[in-house]
C-alpha positions in Angstrom: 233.5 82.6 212.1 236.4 83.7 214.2 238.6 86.7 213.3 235.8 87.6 210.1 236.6 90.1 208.1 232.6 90.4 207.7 230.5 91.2 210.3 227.5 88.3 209.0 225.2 88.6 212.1 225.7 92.4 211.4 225.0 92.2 208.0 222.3 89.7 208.2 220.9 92.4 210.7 221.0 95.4 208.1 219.0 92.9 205.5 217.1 92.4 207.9 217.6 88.6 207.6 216.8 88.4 204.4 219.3 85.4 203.1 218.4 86.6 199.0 218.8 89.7 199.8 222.3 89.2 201.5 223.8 86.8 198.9 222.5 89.3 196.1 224.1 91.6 198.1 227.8 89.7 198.4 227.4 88.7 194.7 227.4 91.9 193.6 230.5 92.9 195.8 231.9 90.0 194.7 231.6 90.7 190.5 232.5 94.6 191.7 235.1 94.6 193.9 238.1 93.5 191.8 237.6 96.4 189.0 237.7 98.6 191.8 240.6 97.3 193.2 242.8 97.4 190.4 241.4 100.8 190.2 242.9 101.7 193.2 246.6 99.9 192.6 246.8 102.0 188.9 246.3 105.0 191.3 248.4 104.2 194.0 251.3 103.2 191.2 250.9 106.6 189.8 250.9 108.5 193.0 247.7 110.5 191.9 246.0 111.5 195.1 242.2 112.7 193.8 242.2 109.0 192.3 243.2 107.2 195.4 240.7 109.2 197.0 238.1 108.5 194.8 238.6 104.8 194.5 239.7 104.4 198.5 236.3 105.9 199.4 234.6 104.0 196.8 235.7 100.8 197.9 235.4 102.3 201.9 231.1 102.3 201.2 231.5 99.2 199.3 232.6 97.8 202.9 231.2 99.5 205.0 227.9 98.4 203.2 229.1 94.8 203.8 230.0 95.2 207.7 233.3 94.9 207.0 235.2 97.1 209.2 238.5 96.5 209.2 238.8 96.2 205.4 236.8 99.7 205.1 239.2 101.0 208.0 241.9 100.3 205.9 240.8 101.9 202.9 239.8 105.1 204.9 243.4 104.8 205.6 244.4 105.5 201.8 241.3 108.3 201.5 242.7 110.2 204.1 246.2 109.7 202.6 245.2 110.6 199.3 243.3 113.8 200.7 246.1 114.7 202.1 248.6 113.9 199.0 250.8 111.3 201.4 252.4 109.8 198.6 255.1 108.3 200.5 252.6 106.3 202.2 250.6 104.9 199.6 252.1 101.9 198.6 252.5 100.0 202.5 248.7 101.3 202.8 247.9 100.0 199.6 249.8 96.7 200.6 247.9 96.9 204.1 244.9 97.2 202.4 245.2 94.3 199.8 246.2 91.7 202.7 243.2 92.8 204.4 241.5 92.1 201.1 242.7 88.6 200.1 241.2 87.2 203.7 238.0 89.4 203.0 237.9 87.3 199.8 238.8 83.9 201.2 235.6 84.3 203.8 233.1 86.1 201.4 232.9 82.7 199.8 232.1 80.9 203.0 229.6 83.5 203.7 228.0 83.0 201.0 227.8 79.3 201.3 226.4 79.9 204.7 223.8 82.2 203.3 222.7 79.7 200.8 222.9 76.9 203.2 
């Protein structure tokens, strides 16, 4: 899968190539990761750093569980912004971060269809 924002051969590594495992593993990504993103856009709209902390670092483990590394790249982005009360910056990260999202999202299906297949 050119250009994917998941890593599967990594990922199928870490699971160590357990295909349940690894679609048990997306599906629960896939049922938690919109909650937390909302999460983080009620944060970022109300400029409160310790939330867009929270919720950035959060969702970076949630990624970085999934070997997706530019997606939890960008969300260390926003943790270190929010550490460091950047409020100016939050909304382009935030936007950064959500159109890294939406092609994370597009492939998570085909991985998983790959997985099962």
């Amino acid at each position: 899968m050119p250009n994917a924002i998941i890593d599967l051969a990594e990922l199928l590594a870490r699971v160590e190539n357990d295909r349940g495992l690894m679609r048990e593993l997306l599906l629960i990504f896939k049922d938690e990761f919109p909650g937390h993103l909302q999460a983080l856009r009620d944060a970022v709209d109300s400029m409160d750093g310790d939330r867009v902390t929270a919720e950035a670092h959060t969702l970076k483990g949630m990624l970085s569980n999934l070997a997706a590394t530019s997606a939890a790249d960008a969300a260390a982005r926003l943790e270190q912004l929010g550490q460091n009360r950047e409020t100016s910056k939050f909304q382009e990260a935030c936007s950064t971060f959500e159109n890294v999202s939406k092609d994370l999202l597009l492939q998570l299906d085909a991985c998983m269809a790959e997985v099962h297949g």
